[in-house]
C-alpha positions as CSV (number, residue, x, y, z in Angstrom):
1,X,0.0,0.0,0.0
2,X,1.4,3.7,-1.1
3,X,2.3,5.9,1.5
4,X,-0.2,8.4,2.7
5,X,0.4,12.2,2.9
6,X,-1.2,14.7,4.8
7,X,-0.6,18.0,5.1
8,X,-1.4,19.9,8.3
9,X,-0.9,23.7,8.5
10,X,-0.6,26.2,12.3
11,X,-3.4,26.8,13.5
12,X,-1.3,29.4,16.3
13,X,1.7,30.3,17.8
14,X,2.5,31.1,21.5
15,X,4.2,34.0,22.6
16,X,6.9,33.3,25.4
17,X,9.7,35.0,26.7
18,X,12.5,31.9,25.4
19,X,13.5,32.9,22.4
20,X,15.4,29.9,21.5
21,X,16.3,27.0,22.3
22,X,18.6,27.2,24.8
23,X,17.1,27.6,28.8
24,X,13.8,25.8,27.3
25,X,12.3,23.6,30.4
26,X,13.1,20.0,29.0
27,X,9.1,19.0,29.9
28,X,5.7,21.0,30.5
29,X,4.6,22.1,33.8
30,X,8.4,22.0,35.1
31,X,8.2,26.0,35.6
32,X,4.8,27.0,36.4
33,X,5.9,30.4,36.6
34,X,6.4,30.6,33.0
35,X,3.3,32.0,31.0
36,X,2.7,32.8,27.6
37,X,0.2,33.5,25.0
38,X,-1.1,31.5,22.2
39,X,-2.2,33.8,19.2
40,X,-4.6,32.2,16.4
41,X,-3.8,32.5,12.7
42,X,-6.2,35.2,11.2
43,X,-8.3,32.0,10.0
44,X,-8.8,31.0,13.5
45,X,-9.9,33.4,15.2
46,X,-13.2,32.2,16.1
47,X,-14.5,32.5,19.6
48,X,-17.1,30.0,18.5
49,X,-14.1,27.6,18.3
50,X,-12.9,28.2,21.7
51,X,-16.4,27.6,23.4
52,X,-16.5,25.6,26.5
53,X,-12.9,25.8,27.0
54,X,-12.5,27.9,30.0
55,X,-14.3,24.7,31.5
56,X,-10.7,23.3,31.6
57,X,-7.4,23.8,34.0
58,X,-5.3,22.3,31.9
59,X,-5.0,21.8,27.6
60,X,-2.2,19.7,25.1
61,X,-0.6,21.5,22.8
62,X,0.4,19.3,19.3
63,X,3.5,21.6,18.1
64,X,6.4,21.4,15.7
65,X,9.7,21.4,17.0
66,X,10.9,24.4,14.5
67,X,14.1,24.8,15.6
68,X,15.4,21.6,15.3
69,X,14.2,20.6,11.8
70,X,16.3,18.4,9.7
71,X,16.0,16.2,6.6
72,X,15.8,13.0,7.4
73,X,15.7,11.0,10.7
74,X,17.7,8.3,12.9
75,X,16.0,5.4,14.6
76,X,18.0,6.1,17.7
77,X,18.8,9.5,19.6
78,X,21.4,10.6,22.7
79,X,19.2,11.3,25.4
80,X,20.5,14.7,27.8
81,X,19.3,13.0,30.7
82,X,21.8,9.9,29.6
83,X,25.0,12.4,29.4
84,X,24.7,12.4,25.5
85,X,26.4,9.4,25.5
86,X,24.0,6.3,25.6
87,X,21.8,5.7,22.2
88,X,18.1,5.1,23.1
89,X,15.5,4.6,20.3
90,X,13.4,7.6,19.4
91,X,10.2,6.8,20.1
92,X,11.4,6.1,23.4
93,X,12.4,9.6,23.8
94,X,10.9,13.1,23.7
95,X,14.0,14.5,21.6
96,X,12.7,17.1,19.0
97,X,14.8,14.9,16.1
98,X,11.6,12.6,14.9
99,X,10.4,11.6,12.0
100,X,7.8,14.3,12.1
101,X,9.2,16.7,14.5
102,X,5.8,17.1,16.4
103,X,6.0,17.7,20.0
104,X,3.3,17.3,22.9
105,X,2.7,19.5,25.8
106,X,0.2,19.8,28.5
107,X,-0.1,23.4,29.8
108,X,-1.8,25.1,32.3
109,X,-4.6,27.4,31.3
110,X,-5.0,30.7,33.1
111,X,-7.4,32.5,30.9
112,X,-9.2,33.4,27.5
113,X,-9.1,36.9,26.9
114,X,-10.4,39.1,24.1
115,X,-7.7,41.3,21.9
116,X,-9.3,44.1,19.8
117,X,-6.5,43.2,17.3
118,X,-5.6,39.3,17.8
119,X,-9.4,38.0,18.7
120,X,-9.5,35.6,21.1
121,X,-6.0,34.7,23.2
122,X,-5.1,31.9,25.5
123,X,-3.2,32.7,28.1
124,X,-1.3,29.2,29.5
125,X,1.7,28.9,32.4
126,X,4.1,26.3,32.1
127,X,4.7,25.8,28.3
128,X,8.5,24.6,27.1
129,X,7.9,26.4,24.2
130,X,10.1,29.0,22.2
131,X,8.7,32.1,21.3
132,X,7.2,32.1,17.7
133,X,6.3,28.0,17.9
134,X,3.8,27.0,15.6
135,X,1.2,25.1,17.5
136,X,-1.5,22.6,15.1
137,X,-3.9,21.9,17.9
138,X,-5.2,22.3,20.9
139,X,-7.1,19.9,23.1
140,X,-8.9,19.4,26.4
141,X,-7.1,17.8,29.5
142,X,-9.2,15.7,31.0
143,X,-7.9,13.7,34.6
144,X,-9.9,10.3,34.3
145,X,-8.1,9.6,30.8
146,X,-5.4,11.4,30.8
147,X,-3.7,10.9,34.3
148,X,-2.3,7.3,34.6
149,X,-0.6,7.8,38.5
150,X,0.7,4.0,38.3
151,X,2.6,4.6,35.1
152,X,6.3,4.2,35.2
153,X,8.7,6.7,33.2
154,X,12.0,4.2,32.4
155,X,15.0,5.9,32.3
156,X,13.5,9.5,33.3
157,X,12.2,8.7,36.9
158,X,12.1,12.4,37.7
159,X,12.8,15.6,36.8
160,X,16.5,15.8,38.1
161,X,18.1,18.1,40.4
162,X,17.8,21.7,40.9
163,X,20.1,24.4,41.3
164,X,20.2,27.0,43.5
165,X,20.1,30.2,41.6
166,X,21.7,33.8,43.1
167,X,21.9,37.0,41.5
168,X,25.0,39.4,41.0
169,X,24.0,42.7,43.1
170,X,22.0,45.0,40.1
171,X,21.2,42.3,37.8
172,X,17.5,41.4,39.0
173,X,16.4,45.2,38.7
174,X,17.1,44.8,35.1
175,X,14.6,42.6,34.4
176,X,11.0,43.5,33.4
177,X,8.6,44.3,36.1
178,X,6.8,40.7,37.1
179,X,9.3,38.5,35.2
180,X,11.8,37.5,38.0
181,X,9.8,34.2,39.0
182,X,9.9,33.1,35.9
183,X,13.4,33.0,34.8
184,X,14.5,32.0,38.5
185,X,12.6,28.8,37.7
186,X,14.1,28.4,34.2
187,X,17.6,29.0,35.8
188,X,16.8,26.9,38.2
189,X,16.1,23.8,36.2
190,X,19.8,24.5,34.8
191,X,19.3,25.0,30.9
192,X,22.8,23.4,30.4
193,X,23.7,20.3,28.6
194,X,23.8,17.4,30.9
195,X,27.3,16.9,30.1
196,X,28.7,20.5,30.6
197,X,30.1,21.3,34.0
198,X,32.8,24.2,33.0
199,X,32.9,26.1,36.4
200,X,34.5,29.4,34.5
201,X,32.1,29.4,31.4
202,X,29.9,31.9,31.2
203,X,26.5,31.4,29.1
204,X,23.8,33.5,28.0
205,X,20.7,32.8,28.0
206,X,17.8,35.2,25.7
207,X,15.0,35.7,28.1
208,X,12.2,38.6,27.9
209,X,14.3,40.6,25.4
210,X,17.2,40.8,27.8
211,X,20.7,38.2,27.8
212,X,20.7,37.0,30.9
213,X,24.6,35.9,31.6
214,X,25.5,32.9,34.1
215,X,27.8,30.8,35.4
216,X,27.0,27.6,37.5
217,X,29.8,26.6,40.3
218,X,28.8,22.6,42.2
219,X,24.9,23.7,43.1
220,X,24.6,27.2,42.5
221,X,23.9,29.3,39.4
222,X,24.4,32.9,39.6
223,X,23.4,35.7,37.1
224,X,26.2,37.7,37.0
225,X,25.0,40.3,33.9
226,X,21.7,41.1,32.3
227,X,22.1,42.9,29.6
C-alpha cells in the first residue's frame, strides 16, 4: 500500500519569553511560573471555536519542533538526561529529532481573553515552548483519561536536580517588572547540557528581550549580567 500524505498547517503560535532553544524547560509544567500567550492565525480566530474551554485547567498543545528541523531521521537518539552518551530509540524519547518533529505538551490554562486586534488569546503557564512555535492543535485535558498515576517513566524517573540560583547585586532590577519568578525557575532547572560542567564558562541565556549571563559553580547558578 502507497504511503499516505497529509498535510497539516498552524493553526497558532505562542508568545513566550524563550526565544530559542537554549534555557527551554526539557518538559511542560516544570516551571509554572512561566506564561505565555497563544495567538490564532487570522483563520482561526473564532471564539465560537474556543467555546466551552474555559471549563478546563489544563490543555495539550500538538506543536512542531521548529528549531530543530532536519532532513531525514535516525531510529536512535542521545538522550541529555543519559549524558549524550548512551543511544536510546526515538520513540522512546521526547528529543525534537523525529520523524515528524511534532512535540506534545500539556499546559496550564489561566485565561481566554479578548484582543481588539488578535481576537481571542489563550493565556497558559508552564509551556516549554520558544517564542514564535507554531502550535496545530489544541485539546482538552481531561484527569480520568489522561492521568495514569501508576505509570512508570523508564530511564526519566524524575525531573533531576535543581540548582540554586543567586543573582549578582544590580542584575534582578534589570529585568521586566513581574518576570523574576519566571526566569528563576528556568535557571533553576539549569538550561545546560547534561554533560557541561565548566565552572569558569559563562553562558547566555535570551530571556524577555534581555541576555541573561551565568555561570554555574557545584549547586549554585548565579546571574552575573543582564544585559
Amino acid at each position: 500500500m502507497a504511503a499516505e500524505t497529509y498535510e497539516i498547517r498552524p493553526i497558532a503560535r505562542i508568545r513566550s519569553e524563550l526565544d530559542g532553544k537554549f534555557g527551554l524547560p526539557r518538559q511542560a509544567g516544570i516551571v509554572e511560573e512561566l506564561e505565555g500567550r497563544i495567538v490564532f492565525e487570522e483563520e482561526y480566530r473564532r471564539e465560537e471555536a474556543l467555546r466551552g474551554l474555559e471549563g478546563f485547567s489544563h490543555i495539550w498543545l500538538i506543536w512542531q519542533f521548529s528549531l530543530a528541523l532536519r532532513e531525514g531521521w535516525s531510529p536512535t537518539v542521545r538522550p541529555p538526561r543519559l549524558g549524550g552518551n548512551a543511544r536510546m530509540g526515538v520513540f522512546a524519547t521526547r528529543s525534537p529529532f523525529r520523524p515528524n518533529a511534532l512535540g506534545l505538551s500539556c499546559v496550564r490554562l489561566l485565561g481566554v481573553e479578548k484582543d481588539a486586534a488578535l481576537g481571542p488569546v489563550l493565556r497558559v503557564a508552564g509551556a516549554d515552548l520558544a517564542d514564535g512555535t507554531p502550535i496545530f492543535d489544541i485539546k482538552p485535558y481531561v484527569p480520568y483519561a489522561d492521568c495514569r498515576p501508576e505509570a512508570s517513566a523508564g530511564f526519566a524517573p524524575d525531573p533531576g536536580a535543581t540548582l540554586r540560583v543567586t543573582y549578582a547585586p544590580g542584575t534582578a532590577e534589570k529585568l521586566p517588572s513581574g518576570k523574576l519568578a519566571a526566569l528563576t525557575g528556568v535557571l533553576a532547572n539549569d538550561p545546560r547540557p547534561r554533560y557541561q560542567e565548566d565552572p569558569e564558562r559563562v553562558y547566555g541565556l535570551g530571556f524577555a528581550g534581555r541576555n541573561v549571563r551565568f555561570v554555574v559553580r557545584g549547586g549554585e547558578l548565579t546571574v552575573v549580567e543582564v544585559e
